[in-house]
C-alpha positions as CSV (number, residue, x, y, z in Angstrom):
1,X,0.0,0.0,0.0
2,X,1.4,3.3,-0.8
3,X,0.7,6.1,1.3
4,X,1.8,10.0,0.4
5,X,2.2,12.1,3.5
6,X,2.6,16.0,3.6
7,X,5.4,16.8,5.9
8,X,8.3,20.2,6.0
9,X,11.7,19.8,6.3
10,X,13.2,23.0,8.3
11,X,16.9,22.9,9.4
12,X,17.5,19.2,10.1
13,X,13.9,18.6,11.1
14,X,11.2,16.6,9.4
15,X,8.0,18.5,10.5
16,X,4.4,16.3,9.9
17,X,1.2,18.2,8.8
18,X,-0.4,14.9,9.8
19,X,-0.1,11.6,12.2
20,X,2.2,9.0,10.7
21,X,0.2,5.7,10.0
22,X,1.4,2.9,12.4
23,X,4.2,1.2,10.8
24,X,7.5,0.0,12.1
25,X,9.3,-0.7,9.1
26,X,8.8,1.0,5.2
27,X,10.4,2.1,2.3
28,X,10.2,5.7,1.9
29,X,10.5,7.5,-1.5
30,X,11.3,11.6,-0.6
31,X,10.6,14.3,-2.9
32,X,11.5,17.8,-2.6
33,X,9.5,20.4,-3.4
34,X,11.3,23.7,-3.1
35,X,9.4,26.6,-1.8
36,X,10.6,29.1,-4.3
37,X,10.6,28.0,-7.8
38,X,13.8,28.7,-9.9
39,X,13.4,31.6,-12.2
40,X,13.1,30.7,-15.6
41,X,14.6,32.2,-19.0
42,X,13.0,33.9,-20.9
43,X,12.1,32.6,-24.6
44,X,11.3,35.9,-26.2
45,X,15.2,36.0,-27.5
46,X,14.3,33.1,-29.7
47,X,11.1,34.8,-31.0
48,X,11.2,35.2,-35.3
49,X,13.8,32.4,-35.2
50,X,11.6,29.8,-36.5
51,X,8.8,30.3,-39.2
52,X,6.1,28.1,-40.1
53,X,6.6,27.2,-43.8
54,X,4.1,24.8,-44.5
55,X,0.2,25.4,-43.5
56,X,-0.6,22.4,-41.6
57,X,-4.0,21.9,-42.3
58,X,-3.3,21.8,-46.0
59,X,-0.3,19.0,-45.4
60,X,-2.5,16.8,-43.7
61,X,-5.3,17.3,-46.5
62,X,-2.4,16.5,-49.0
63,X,-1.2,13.1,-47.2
64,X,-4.7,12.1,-46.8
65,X,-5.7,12.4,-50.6
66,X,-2.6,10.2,-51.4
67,X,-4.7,7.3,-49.8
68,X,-8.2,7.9,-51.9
């Protein structure tokens, strides 16, 4: 049975929101979630780098006639 349980880890200390279930043994699987998210870059550099060539909707209509 897997169980997910909210908990905070501040300065060496695992902190519960909630009671443990009863357990004496188990496998843990931690993942942290930071607080602050990491600041992302920016993608607007890269804008008018890549053009659309090909009108999609008239490609698919193409490759689909080859089959009629």
């Amino acid at each position: 049975m897997y169980k997910t349980i909210e908990a905070y880890y501040d300065n060496g200390k695992i902190i519960y929101t909630e009671a443990l279930p009863p357990l004496r043994k188990a496998r843990l699987l931690i993942t942290i979630v930071e607080e602050k998210p990491h600041k992302t870059q920016t993608l607007s550099r890269y804008k008018g780098i890549l053009k659309k060539k090909v009108d999609g909707l008239e490609y698919q209509k193409k490759m689909r006639s080859e089959w009629n």
